[in-house]
C-alpha positions as CSV (number, residue, x, y, z in Angstrom):
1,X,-5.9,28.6,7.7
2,X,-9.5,26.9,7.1
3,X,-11.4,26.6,3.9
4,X,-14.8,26.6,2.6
5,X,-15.9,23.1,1.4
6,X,-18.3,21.7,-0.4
7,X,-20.1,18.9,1.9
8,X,-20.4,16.8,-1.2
9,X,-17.2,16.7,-3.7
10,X,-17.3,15.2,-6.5
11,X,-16.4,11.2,-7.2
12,X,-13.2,12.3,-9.0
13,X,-11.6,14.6,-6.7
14,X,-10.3,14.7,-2.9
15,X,-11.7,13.4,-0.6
16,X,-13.2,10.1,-1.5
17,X,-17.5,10.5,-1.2
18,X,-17.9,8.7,1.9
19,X,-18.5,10.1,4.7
20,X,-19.4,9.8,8.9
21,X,-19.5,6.5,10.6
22,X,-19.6,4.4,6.9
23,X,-15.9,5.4,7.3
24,X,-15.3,4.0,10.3
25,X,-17.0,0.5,9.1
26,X,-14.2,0.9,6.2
27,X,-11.5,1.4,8.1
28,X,-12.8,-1.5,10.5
29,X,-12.8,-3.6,7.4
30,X,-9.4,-3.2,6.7
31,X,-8.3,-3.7,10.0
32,X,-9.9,-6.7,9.8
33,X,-8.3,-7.8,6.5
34,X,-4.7,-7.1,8.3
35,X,-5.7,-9.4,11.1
36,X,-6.3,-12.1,8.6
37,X,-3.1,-11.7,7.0
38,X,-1.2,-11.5,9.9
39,X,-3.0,-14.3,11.9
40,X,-4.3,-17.0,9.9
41,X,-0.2,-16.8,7.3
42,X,1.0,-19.4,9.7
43,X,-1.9,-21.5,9.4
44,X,-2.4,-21.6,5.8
45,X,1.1,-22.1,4.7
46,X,0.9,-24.5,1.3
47,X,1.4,-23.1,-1.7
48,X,-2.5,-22.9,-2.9
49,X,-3.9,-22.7,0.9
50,X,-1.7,-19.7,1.9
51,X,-3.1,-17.2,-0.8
52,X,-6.3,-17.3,1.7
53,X,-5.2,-15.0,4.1
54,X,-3.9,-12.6,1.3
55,X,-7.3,-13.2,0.0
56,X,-9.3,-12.2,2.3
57,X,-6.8,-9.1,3.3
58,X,-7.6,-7.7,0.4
59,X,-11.4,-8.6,-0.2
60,X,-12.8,-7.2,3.3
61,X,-11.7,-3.6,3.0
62,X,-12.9,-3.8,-1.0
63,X,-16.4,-5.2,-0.5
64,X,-16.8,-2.7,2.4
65,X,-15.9,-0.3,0.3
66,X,-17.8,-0.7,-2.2
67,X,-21.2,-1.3,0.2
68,X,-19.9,2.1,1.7
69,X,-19.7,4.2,-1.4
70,X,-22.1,2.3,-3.6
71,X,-22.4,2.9,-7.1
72,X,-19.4,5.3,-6.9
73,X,-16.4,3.1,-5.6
74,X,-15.5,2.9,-9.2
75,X,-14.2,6.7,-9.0
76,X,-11.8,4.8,-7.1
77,X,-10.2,2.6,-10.0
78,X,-10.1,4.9,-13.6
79,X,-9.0,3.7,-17.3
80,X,-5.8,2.2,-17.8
81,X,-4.6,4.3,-20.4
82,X,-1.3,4.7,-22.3
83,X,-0.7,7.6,-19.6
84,X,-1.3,5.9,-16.7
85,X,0.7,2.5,-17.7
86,X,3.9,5.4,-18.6
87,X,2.8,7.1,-14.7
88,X,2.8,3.7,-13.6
89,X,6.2,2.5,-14.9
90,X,7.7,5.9,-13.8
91,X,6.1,6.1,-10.3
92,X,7.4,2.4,-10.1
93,X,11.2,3.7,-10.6
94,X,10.9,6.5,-8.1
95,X,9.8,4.2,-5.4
96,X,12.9,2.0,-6.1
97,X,15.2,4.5,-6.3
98,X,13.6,5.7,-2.7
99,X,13.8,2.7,-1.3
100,X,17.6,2.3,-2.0
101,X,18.6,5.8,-1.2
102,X,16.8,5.3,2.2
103,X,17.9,1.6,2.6
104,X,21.5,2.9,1.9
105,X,20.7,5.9,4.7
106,X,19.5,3.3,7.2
107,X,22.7,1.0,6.7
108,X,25.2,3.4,6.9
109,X,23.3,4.8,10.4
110,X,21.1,2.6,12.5
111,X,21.4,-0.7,10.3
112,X,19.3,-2.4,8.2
113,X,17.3,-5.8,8.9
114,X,16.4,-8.4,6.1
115,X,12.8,-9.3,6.2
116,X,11.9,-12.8,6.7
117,X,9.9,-13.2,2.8
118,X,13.2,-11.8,1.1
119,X,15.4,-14.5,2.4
120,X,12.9,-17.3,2.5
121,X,12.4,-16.6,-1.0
122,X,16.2,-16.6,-1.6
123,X,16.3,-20.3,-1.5
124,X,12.8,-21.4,-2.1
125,X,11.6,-23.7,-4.3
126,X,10.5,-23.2,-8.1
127,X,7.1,-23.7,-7.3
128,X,7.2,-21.1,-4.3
129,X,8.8,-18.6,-6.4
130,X,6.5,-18.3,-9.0
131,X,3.5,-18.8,-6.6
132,X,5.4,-15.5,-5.5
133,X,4.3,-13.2,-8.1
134,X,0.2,-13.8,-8.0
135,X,0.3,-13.8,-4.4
136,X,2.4,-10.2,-4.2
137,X,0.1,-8.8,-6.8
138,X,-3.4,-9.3,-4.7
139,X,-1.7,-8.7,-1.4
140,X,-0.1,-5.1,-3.0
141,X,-3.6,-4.5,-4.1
142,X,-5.0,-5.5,-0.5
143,X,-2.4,-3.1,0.7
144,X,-2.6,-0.3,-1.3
145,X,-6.6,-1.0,-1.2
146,X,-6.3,-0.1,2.4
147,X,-3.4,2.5,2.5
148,X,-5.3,4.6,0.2
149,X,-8.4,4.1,1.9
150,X,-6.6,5.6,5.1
151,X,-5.5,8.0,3.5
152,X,-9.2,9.1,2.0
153,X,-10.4,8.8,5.7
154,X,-7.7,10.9,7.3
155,X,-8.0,13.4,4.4
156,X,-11.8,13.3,4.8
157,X,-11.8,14.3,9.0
158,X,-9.0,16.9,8.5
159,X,-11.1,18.6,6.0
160,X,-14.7,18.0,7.6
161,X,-13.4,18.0,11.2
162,X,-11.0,19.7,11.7
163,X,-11.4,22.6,8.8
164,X,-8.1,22.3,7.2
165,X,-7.2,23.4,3.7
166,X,-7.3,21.3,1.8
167,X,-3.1,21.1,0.5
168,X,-2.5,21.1,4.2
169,X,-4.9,18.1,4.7
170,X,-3.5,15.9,1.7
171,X,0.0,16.4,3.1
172,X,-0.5,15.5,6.9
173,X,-3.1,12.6,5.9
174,X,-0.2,11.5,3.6
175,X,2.5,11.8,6.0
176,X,0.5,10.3,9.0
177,X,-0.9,7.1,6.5
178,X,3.1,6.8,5.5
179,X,4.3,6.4,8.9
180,X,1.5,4.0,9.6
181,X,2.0,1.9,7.2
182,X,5.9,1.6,8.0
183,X,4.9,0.8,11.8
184,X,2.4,-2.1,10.6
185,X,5.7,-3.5,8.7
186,X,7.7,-3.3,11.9
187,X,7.3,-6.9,12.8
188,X,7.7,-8.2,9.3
189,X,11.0,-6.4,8.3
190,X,13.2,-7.4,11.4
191,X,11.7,-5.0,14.3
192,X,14.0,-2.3,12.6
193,X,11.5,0.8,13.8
194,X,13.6,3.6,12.2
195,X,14.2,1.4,8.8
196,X,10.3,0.2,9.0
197,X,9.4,4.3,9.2
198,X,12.2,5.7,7.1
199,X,12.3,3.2,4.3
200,X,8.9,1.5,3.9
201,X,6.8,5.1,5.2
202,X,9.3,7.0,2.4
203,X,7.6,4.9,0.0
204,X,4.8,5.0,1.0
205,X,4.9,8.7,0.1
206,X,5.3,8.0,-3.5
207,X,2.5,5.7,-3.6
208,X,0.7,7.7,-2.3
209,X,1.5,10.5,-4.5
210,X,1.0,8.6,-7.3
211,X,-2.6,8.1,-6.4
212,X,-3.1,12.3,-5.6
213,X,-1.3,12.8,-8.9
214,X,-3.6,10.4,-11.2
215,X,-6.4,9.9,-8.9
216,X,-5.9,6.4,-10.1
217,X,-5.5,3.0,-7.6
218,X,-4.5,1.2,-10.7
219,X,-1.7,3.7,-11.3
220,X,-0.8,2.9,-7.5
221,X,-1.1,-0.6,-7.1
222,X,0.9,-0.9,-10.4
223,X,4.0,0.8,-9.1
224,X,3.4,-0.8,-5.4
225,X,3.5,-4.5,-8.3
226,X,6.6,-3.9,-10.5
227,X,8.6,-2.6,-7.2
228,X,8.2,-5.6,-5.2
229,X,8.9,-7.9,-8.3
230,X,11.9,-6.2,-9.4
231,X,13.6,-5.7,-5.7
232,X,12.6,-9.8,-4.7
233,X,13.7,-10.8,-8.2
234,X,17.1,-9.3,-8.4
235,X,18.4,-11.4,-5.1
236,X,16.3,-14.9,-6.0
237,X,18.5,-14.7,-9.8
238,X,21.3,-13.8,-8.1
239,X,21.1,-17.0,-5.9
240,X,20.3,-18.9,-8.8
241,X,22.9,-17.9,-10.8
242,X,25.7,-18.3,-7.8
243,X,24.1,-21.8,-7.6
């Protein structure tokens, strides 16, 4: 099935309005911004000096993108309104319960592996923990910067390139950008493939749903936020309070 499209949608719908080889520089960008975080964490590991690489993970896709798009990478990021903070908090609890109905899958059939930042944090000191919260906050926007921006891409060739309609588009560019994003976890969440793809792609799917539903990265990054800091907290007070 093919459809007819217009060769220049507007800033608020699907796809995002870049276009050609400026996505390529994007998506370079954020490759980029991955390499930093992944190579440079074990360099930079103090408690000010290690919010660099996250830094820099998640200000090289953004200032390509908004080079790339120009005055309209602010179609990107709408109003934070009363209905996006409720779609935020309620996007938030479907990606936990996701996460622990597929963690609970996983366990029960291949296993499950801890990731390395969930028990460091466990037993780290004060000053790490709280250090913990502003650090998640701009890496979840670095990642859900890029992740969306994938998505845009993918959703931008399948309807340029290959023809596809566009329903058919959003749903393989979000399946593919899901399982993506659970493979560049692999390393970080115990080499589990099957949990990396199952658990972290599954949510993935929400998040990214949440940004097709609202059109909104805040509405996104928000629920990407308050997931992270409610599954880390609940094992770092339980620790606490055992101890």
């Amino acid at each position: 099935m093919t459809a007819t499209l217009d060769p220049s949608p507007p800033a608020t719908d699907l796809p995002f309005p870049i276009t050609g080889r400026k996505w390529l520089i994007v998506m370079a960008a954020a490759a980029a911004g991955y390499l930093a975080l992944i190579l440079l964490r074990d360099a930079f590991t103090g408690p000010v000096s290690g919010l660099l690489p996250v830094v820099l993970f998640a200000v090289l896709p953004f200032t390509t993108l908004v080079w790339a798009a120009g005055p309209q990478w602010t179609a990107l990021f709408r109003p934070i309104t009363g209905r996006a903070v409720a779609l935020t908090a309620a996007f938030a609890g479907l990606t936990i319960v996701v996460t622990l109905v597929l963690g609970a899958l996983t366990a029960v059939t291949v296993g499950v592996a801890v990731s390395r930042e969930a028990t460091d944090l466990m037993y780290a000191p004060p000053t790490t923990i709280g250090l913990f919260y502003p650090r998640t906050l701009v890496q979840d926007f670095g990642q859900e910067l890029i992740a969306i921006l994938a998505f845009l891409a993918l959703l931008w060739a399948l309807l340029t390139r290959g023809r596809i309609a566009r329903r058919q588009s959003v749903v393989m560019a979000s399946v593919i950008t899901a399982i993506g994003f659970g493979l560049v976890h692999w390393a970080t969440d115990g080499g589990n493939v099957v949990q990396s793809i199952l658990v972290i792609g599954g949510t993935r799917l929400v998040l990214t749903l949440a940004y097709v539903v609202t059109k909104n990265l805040w509405v996104s990054v928000g629920a990407h936020v308050l997931t992270d800091w409610i599954l880390f907290s609940v094992p770092v007070i339980a620790v606490a309070a055992i101890h």
